[in-house]
KOLGU-4560 file (N, C-alpha, C; in nm, 3 decimals, padded with zeros to 5 digits):
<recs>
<n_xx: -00.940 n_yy: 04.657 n_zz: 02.297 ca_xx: -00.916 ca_yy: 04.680 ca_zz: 02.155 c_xx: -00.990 c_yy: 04.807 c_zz: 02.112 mol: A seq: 1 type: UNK>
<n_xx: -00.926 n_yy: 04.892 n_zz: 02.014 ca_xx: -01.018 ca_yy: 04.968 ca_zz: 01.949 c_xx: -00.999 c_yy: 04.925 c_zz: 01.835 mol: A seq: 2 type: UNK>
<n_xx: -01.140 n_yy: 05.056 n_zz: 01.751 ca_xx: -01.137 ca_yy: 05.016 ca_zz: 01.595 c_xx: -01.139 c_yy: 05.173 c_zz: 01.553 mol: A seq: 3 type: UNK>
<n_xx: -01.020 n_yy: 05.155 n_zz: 01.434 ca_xx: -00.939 ca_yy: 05.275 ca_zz: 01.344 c_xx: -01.077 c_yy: 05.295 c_zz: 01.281 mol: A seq: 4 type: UNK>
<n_xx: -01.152 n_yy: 05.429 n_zz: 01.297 ca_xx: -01.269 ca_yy: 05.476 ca_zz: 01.201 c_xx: -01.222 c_yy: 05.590 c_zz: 01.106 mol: A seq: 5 type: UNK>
<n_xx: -01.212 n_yy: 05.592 n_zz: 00.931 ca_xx: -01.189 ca_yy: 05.702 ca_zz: 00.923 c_xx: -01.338 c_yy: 05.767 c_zz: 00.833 mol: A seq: 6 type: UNK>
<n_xx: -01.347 n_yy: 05.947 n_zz: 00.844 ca_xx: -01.367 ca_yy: 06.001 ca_zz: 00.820 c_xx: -01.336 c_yy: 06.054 c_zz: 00.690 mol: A seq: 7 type: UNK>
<n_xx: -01.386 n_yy: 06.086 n_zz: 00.563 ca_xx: -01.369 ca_yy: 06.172 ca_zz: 00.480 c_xx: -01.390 c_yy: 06.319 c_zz: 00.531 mol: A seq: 8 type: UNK>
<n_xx: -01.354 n_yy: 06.417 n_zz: 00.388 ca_xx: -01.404 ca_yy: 06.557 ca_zz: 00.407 c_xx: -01.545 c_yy: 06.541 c_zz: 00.387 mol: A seq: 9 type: UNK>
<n_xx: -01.582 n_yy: 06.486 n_zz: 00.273 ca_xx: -01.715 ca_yy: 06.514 ca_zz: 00.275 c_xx: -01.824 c_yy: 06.464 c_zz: 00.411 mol: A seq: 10 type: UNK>
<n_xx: -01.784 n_yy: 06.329 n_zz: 00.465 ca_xx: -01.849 ca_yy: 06.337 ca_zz: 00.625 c_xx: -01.818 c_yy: 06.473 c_zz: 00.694 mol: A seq: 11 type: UNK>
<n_xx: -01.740 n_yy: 06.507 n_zz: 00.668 ca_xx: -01.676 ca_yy: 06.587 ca_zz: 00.810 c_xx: -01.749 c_yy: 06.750 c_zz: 00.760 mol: A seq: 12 type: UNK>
<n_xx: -01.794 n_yy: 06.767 n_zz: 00.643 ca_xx: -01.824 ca_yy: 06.876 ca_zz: 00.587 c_xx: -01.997 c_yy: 06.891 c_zz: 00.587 mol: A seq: 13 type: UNK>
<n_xx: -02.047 n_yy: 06.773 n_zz: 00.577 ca_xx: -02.185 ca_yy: 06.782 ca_zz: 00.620 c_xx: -02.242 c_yy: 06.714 c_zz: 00.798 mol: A seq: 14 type: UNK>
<n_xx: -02.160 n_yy: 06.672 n_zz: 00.833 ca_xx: -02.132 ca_yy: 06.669 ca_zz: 00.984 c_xx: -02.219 c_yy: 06.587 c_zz: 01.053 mol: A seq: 15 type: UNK>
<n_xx: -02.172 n_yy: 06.443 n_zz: 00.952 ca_xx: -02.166 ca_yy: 06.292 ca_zz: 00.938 c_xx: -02.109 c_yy: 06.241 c_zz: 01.037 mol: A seq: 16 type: UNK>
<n_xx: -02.055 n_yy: 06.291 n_zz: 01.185 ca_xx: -02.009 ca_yy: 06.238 ca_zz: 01.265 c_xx: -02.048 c_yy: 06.156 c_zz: 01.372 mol: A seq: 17 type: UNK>
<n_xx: -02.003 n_yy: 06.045 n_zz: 01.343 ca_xx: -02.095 ca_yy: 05.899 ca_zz: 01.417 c_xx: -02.049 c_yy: 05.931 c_zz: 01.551 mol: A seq: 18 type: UNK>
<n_xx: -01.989 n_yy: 06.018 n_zz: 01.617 ca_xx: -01.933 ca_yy: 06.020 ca_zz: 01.766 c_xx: -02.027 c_yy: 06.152 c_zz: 01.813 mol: A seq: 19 type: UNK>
<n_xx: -02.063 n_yy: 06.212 n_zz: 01.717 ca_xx: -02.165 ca_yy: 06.319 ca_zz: 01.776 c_xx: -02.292 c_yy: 06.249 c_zz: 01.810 mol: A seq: 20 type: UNK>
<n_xx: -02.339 n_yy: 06.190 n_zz: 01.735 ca_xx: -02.494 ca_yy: 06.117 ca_zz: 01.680 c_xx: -02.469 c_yy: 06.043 c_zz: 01.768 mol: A seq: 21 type: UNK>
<n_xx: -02.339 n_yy: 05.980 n_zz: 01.871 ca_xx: -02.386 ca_yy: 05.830 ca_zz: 01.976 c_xx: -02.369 c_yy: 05.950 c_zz: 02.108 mol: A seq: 22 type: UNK>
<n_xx: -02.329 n_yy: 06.044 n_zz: 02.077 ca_xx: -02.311 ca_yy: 06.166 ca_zz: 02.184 c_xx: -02.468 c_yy: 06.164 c_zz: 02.253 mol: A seq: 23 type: UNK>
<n_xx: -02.522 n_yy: 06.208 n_zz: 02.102 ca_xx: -02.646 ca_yy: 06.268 ca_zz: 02.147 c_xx: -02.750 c_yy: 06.181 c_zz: 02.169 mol: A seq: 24 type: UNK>
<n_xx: -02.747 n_yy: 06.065 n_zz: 02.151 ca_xx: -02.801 ca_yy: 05.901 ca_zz: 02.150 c_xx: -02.800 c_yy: 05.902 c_zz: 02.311 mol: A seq: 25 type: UNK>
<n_xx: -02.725 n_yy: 05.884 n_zz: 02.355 ca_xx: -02.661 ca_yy: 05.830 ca_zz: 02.514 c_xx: -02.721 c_yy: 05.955 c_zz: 02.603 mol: A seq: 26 type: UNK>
<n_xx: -02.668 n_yy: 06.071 n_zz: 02.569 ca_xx: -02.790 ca_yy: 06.149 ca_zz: 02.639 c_xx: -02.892 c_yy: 06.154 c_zz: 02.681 mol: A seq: 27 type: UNK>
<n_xx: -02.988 n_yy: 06.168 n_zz: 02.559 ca_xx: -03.080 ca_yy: 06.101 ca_zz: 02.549 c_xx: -03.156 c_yy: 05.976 c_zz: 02.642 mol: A seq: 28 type: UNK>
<n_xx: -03.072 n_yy: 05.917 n_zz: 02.676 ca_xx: -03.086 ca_yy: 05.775 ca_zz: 02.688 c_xx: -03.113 c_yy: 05.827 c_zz: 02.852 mol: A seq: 29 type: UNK>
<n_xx: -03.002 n_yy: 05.888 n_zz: 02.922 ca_xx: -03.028 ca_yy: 05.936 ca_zz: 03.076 c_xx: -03.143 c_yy: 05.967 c_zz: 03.148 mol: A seq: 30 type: UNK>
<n_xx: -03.213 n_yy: 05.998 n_zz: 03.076 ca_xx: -03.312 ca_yy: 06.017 ca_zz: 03.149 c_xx: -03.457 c_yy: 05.907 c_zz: 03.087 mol: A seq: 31 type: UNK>
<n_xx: -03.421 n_yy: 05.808 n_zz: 03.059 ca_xx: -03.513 ca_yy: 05.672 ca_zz: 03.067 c_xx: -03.492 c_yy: 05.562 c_zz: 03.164 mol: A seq: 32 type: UNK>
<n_xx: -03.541 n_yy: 05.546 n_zz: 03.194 ca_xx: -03.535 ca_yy: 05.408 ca_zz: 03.315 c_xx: -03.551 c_yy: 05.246 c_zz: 03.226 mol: A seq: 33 type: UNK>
<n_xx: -03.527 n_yy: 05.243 n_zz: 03.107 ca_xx: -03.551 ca_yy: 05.142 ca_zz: 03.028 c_xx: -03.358 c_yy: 05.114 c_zz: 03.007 mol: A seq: 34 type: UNK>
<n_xx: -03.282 n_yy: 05.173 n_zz: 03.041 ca_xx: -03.158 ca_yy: 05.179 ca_zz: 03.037 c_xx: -03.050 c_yy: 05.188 c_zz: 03.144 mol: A seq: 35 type: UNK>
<n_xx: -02.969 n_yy: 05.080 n_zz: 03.162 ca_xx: -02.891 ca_yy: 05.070 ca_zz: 03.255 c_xx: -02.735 c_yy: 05.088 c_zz: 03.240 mol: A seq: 36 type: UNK>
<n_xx: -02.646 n_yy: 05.073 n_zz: 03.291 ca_xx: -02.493 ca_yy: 05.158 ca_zz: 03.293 c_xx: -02.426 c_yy: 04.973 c_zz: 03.267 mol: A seq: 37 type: UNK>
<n_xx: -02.376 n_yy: 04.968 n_zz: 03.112 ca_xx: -02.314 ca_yy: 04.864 ca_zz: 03.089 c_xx: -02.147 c_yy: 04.839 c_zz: 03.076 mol: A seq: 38 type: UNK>
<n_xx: -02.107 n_yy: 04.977 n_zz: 03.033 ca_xx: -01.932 ca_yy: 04.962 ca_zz: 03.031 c_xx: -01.892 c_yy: 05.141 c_zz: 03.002 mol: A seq: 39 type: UNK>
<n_xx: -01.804 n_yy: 05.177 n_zz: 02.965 ca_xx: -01.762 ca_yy: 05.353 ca_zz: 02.938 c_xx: -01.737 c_yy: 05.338 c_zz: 02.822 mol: A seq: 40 type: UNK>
<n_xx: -01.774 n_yy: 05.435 n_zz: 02.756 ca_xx: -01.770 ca_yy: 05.462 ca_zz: 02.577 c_xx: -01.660 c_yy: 05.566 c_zz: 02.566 mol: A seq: 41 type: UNK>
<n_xx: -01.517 n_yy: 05.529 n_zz: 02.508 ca_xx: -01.439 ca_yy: 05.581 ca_zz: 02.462 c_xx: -01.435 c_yy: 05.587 c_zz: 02.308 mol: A seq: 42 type: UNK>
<n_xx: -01.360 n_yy: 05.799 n_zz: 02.279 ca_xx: -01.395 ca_yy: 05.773 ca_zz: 02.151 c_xx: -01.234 c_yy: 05.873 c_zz: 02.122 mol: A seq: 43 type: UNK>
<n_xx: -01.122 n_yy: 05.861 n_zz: 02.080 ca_xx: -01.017 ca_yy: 05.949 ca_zz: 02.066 c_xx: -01.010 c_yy: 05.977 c_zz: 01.905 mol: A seq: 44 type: UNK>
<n_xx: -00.901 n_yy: 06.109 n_zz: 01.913 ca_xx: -00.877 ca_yy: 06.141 ca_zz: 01.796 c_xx: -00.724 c_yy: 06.172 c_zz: 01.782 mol: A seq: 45 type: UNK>
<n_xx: -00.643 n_yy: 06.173 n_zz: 01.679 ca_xx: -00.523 ca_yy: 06.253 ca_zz: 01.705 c_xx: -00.497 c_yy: 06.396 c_zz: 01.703 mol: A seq: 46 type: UNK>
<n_xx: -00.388 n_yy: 06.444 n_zz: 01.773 ca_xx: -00.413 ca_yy: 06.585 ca_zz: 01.809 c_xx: -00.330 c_yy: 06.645 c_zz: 01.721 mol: A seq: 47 type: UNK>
<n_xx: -00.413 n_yy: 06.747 n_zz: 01.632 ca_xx: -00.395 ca_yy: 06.777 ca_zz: 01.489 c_xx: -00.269 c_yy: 06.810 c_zz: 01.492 mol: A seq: 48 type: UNK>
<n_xx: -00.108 n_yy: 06.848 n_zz: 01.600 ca_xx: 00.025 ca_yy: 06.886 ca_zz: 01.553 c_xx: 00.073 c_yy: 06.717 c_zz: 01.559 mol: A seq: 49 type: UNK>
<n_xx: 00.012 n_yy: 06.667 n_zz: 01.559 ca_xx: 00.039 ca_yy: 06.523 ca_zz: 01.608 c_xx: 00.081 c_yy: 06.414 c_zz: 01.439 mol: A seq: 50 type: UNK>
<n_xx: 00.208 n_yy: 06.388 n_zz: 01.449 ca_xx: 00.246 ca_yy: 06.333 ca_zz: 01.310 c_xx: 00.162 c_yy: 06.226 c_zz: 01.263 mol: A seq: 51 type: UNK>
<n_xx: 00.098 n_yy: 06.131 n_zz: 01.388 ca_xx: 00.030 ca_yy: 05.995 ca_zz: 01.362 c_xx: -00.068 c_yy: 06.023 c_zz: 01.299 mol: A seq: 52 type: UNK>
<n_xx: -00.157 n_yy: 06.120 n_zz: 01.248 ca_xx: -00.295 ca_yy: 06.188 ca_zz: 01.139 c_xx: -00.216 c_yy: 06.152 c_zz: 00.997 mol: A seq: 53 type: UNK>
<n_xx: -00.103 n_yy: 06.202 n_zz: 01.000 ca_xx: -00.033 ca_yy: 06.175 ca_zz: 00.830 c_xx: 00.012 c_yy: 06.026 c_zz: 00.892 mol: A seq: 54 type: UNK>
<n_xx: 00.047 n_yy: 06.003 n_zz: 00.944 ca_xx: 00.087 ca_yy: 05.828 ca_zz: 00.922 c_xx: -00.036 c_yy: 05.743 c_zz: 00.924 mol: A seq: 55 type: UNK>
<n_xx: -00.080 n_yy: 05.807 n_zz: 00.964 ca_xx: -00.279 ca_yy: 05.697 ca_zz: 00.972 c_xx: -00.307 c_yy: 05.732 c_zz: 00.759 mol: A seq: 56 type: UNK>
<n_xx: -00.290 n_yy: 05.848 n_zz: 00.723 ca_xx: -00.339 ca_yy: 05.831 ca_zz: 00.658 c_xx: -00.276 c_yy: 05.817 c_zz: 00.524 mol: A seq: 57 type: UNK>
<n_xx: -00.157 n_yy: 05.776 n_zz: 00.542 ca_xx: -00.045 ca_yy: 05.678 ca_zz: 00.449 c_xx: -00.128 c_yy: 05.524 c_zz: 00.480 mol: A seq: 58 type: UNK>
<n_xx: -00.083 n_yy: 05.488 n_zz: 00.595 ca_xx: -00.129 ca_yy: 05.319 ca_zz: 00.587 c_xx: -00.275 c_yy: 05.308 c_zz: 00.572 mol: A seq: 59 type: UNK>
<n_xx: -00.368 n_yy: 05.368 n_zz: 00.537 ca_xx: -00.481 ca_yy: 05.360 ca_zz: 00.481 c_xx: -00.543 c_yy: 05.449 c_zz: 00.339 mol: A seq: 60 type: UNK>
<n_xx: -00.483 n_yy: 05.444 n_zz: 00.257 ca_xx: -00.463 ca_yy: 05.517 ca_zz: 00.174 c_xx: -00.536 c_yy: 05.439 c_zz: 00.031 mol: A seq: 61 type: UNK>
<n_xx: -00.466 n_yy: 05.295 n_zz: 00.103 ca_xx: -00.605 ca_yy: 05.181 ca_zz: -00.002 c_xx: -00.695 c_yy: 05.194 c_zz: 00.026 mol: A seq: 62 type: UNK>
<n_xx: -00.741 n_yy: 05.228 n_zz: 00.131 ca_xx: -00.928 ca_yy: 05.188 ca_zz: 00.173 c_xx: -00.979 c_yy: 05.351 c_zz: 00.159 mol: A seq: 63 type: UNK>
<n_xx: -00.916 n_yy: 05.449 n_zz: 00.143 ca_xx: -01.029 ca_yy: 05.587 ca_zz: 00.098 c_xx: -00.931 c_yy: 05.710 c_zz: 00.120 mol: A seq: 64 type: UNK>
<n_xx: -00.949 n_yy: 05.799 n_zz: 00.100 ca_xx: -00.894 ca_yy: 05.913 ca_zz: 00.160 c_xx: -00.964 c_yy: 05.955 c_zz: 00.267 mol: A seq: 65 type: UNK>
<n_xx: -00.928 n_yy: 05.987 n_zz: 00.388 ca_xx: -00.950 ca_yy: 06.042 ca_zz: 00.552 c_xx: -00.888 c_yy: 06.158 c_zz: 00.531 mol: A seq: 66 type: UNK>
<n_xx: -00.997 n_yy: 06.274 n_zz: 00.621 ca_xx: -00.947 ca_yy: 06.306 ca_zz: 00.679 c_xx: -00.885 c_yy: 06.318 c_zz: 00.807 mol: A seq: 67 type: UNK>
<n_xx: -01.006 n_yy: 06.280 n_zz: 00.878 ca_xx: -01.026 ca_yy: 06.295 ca_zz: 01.005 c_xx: -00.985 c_yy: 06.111 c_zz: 01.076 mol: A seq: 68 type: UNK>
<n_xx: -00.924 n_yy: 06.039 n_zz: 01.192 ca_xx: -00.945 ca_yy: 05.950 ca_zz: 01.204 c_xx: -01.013 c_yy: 05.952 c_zz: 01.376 mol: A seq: 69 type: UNK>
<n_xx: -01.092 n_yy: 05.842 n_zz: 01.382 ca_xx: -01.148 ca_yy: 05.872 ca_zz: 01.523 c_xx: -01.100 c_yy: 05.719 c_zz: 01.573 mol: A seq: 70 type: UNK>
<n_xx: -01.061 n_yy: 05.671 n_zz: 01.697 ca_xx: -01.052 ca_yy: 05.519 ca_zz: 01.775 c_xx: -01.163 c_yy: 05.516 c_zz: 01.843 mol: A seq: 71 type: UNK>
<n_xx: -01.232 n_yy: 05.398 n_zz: 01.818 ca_xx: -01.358 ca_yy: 05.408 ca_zz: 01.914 c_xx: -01.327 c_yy: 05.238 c_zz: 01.990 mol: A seq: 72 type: UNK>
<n_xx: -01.336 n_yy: 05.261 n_zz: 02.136 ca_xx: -01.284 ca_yy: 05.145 ca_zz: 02.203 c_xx: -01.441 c_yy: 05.033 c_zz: 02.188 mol: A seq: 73 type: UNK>
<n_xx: -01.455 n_yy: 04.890 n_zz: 02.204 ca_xx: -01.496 ca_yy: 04.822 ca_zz: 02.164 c_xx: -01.660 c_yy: 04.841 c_zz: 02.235 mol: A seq: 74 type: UNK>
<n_xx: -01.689 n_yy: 04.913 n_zz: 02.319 ca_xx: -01.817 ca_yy: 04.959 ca_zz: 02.374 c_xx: -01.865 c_yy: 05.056 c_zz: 02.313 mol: A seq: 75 type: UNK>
<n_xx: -01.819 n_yy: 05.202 n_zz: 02.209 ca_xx: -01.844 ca_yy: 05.265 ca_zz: 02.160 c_xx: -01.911 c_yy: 05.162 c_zz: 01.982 mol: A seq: 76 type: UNK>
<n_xx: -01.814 n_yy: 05.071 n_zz: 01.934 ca_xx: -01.833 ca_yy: 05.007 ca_zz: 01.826 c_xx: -01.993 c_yy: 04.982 c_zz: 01.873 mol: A seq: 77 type: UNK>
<n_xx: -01.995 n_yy: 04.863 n_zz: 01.941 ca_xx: -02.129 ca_yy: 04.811 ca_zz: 02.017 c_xx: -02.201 c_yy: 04.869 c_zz: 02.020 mol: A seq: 78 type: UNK>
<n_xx: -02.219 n_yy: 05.009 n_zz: 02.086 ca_xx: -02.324 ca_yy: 05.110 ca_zz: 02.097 c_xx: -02.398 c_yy: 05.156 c_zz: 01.934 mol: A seq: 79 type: UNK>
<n_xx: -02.275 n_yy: 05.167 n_zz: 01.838 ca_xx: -02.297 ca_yy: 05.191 ca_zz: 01.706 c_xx: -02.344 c_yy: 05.151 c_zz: 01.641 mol: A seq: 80 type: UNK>
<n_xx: -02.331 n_yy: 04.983 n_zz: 01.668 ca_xx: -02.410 ca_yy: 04.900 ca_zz: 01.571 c_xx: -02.566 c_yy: 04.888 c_zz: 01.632 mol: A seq: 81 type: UNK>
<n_xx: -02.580 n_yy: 04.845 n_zz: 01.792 ca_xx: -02.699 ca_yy: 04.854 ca_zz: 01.817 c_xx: -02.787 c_yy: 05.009 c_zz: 01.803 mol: A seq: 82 type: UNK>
<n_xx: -02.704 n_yy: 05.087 n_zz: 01.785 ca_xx: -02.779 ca_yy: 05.200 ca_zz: 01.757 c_xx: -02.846 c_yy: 05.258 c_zz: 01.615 mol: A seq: 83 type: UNK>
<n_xx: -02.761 n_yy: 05.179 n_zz: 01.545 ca_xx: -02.777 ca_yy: 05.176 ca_zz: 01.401 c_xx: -02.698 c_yy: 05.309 c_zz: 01.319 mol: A seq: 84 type: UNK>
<n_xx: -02.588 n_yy: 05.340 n_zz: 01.368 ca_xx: -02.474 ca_yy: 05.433 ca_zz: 01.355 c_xx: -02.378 c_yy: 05.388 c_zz: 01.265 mol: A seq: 85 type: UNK>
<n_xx: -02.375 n_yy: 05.419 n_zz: 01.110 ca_xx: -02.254 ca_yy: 05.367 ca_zz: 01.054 c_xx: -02.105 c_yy: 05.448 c_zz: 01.069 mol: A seq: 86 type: UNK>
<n_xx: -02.039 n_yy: 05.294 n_zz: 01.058 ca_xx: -01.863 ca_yy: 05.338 ca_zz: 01.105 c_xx: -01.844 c_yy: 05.289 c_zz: 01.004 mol: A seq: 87 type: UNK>
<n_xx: -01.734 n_yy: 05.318 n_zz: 00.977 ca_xx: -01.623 ca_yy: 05.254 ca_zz: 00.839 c_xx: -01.487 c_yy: 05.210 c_zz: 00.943 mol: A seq: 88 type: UNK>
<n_xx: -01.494 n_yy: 05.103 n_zz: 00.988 ca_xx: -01.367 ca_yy: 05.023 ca_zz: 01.090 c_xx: -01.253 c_yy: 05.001 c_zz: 00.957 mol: A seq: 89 type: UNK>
<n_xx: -01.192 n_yy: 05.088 n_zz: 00.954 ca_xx: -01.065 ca_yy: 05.037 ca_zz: 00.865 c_xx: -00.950 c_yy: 04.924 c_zz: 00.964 mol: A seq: 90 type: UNK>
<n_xx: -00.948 n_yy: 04.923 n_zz: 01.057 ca_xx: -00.819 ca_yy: 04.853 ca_zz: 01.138 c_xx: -00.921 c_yy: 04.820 c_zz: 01.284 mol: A seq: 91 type: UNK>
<n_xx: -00.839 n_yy: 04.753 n_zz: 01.351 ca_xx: -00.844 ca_yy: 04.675 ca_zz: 01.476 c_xx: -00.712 c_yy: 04.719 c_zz: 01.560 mol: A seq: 92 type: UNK>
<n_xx: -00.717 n_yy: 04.787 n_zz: 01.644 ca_xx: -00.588 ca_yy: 04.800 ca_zz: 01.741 c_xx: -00.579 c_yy: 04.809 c_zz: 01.870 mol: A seq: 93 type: UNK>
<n_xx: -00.468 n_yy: 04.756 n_zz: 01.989 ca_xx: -00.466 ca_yy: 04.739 ca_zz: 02.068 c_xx: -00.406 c_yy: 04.884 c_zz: 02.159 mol: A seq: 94 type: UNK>
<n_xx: -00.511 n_yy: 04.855 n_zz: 02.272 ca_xx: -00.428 ca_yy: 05.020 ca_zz: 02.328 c_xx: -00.335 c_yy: 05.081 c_zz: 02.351 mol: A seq: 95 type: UNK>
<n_xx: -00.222 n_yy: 05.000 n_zz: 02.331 ca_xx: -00.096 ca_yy: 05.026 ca_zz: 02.346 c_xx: -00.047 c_yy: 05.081 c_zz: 02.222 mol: A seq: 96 type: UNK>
<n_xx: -00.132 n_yy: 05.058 n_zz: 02.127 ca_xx: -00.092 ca_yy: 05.150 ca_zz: 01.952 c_xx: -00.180 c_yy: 05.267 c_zz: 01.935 mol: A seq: 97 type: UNK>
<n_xx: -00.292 n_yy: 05.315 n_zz: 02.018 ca_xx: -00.367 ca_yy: 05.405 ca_zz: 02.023 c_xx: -00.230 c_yy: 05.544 c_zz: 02.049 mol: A seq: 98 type: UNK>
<n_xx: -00.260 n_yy: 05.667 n_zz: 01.989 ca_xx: -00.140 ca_yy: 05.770 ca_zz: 01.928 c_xx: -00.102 c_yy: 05.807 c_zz: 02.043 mol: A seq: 99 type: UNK>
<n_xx: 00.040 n_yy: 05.821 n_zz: 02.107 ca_xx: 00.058 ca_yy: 05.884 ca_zz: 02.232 c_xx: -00.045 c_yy: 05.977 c_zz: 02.263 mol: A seq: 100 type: UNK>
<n_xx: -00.044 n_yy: 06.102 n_zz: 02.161 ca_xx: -00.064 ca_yy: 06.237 ca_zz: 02.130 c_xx: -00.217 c_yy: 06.234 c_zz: 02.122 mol: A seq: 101 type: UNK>
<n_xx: -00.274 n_yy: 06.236 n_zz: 02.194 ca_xx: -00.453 ca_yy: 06.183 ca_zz: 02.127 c_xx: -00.530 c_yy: 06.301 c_zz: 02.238 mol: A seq: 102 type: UNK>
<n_xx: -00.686 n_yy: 06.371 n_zz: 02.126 ca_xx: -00.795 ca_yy: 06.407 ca_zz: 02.239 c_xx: -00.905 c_yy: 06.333 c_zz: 02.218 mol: A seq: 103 type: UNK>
<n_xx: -00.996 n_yy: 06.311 n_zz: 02.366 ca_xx: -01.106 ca_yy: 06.274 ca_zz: 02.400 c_xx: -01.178 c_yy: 06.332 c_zz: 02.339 mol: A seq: 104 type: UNK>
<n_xx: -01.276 n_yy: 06.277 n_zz: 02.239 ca_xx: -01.387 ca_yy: 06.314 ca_zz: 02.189 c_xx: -01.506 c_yy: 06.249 c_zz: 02.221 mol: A seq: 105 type: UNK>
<n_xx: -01.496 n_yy: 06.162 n_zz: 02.328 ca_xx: -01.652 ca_yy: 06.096 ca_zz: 02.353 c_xx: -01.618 c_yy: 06.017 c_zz: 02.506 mol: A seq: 106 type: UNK>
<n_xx: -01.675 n_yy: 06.053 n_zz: 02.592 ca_xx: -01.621 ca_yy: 05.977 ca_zz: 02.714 c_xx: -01.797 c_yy: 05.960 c_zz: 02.771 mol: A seq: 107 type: UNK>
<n_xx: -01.856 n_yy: 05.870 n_zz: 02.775 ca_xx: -01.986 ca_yy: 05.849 ca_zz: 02.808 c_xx: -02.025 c_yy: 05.743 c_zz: 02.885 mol: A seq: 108 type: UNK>
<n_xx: -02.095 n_yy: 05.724 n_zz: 02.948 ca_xx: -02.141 ca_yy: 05.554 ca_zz: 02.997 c_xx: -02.225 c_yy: 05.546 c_zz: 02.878 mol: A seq: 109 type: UNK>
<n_xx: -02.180 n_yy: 05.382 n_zz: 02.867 ca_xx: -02.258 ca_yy: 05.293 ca_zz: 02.757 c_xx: -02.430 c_yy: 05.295 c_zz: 02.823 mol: A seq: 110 type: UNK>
<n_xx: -02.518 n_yy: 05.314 n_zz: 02.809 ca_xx: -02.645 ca_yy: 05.329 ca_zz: 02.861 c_xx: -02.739 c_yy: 05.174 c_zz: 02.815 mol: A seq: 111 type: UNK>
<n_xx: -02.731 n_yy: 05.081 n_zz: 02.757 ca_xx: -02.771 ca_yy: 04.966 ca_zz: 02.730 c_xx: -02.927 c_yy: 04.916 c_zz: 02.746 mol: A seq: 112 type: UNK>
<n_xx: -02.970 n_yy: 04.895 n_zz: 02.663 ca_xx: -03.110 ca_yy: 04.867 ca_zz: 02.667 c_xx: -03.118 c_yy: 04.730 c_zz: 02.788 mol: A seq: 113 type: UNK>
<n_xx: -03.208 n_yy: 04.760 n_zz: 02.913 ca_xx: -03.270 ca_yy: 04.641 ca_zz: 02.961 c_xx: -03.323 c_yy: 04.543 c_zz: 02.954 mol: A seq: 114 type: UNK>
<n_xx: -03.270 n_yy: 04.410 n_zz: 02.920 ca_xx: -03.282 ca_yy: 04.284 ca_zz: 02.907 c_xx: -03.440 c_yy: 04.239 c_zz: 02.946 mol: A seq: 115 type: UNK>
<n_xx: -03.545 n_yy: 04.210 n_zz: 02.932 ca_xx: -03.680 ca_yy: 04.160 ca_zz: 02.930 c_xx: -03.660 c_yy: 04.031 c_zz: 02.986 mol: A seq: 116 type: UNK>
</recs>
């Protein structure tokens, strides 16, 4: 499953981006030995000639104006919350509805804190 995150301008203009901030989180994280390799952190976007950006942002049009929408698959969510990274999950979707037309914006191992 992923979860539909959207973005405003104003995130996107002061550079509020929760896929950079778990970017640089997980990095980070590589070189501690307090952290082990739990699942792969996927994070897509649609590819801006790509019609599904205006259809994402018709069927969400109640919950805010987007600009930007990001899919973050259910290990990226996880990472977010334990990281303390806010998302705005407008939708729940299965990968088979993720946009043909899509780029990789976050491809990482989940790095997971070691269990005591």
């Amino acid at each position: 499953m992923f979860s539909v995150v959207g973005l405003t301008l104003d995130e996107v203009s002061s550079g509020a981006l929760p896929h950079v901030h778990l970017a640089k989180t997980l990095d980070n994280r590589k070189t501690k030995s307090n952290f082990r390799f739990a699942e792969m952190i996927l994070v897509y976007t649609t590819v801006e000639t790509d019609t599904q950006g205006s259809a994402a942002r018709t069927k969400y049009r109640q919950q805010g104006q987007f600009l930007v929408f990001l899919y973050f698959n259910d290990a990226a969510v996880k990472a977010c919350e334990e990281i303390g990274i806010p998302i705005r999950v407008l939708d729940r979707i299965d990968e088979r509805d993720l946009p043909v037309r899509r780029a990789t914006v976050l491809e990482r191992p989940y790095l997971a804190p070691v269990s005591k």
